[in-house]
C-alpha positions as CSV (number, residue, x, y, z in Angstrom):
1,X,-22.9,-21.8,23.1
2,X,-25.5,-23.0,20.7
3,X,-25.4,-26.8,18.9
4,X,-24.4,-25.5,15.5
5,X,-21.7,-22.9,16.7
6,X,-19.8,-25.9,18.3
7,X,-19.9,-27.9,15.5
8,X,-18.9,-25.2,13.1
9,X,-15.6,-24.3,15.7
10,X,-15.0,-28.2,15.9
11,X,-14.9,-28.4,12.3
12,X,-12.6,-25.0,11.8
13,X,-10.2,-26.5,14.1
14,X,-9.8,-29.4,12.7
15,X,-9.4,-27.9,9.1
16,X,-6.8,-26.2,10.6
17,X,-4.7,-29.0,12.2
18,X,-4.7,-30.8,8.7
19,X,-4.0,-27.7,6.9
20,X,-0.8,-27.5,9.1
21,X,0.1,-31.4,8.5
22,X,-0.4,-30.5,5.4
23,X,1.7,-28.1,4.5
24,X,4.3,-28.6,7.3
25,X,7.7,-30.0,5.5
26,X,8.5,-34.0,6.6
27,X,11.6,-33.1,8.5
28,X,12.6,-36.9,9.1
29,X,14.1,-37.6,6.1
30,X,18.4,-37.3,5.6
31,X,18.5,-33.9,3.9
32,X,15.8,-32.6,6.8
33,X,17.9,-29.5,7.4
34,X,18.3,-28.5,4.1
35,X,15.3,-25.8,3.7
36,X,17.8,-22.9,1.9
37,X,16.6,-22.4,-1.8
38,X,18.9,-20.1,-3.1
39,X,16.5,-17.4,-4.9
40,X,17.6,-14.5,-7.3
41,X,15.4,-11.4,-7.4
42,X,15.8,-8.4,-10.1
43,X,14.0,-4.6,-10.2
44,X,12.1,-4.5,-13.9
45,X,13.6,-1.4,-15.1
46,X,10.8,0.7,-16.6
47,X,11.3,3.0,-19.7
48,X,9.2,5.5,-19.1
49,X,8.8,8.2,-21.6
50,X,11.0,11.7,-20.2
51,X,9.1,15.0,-20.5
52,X,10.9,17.7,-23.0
53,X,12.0,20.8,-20.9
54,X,13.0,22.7,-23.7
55,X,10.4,24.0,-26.5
């Protein structure tokens, strides 16, 4: 494996191990089991124009 390859993996892998303590939620706290956010999704409801089947 050449010099820069190793140092370009090294560097990946640890951009990915602070990613993850990055974005991994601090579960240490009191409320630490309270992930649940209640979320409310709609359909839009197109109008679309209707075609005329009758001359």
């Amino acid at each position: 494996m050449s010099k820069q390859l190793a140092i370009s993996s090294t560097f990946a892998t640890f951009a990915m191990a602070c990613m993850v303590l990055m974005f991994t939620e601090d579960r240490s706290g009191l409320s630490g089991g309270d992930t649940l956010v209640p979320i409310q999704a709609e359909l839009p409801s197109l109008d679309l124009p209707t075609p005329d089947l009758l001359p």
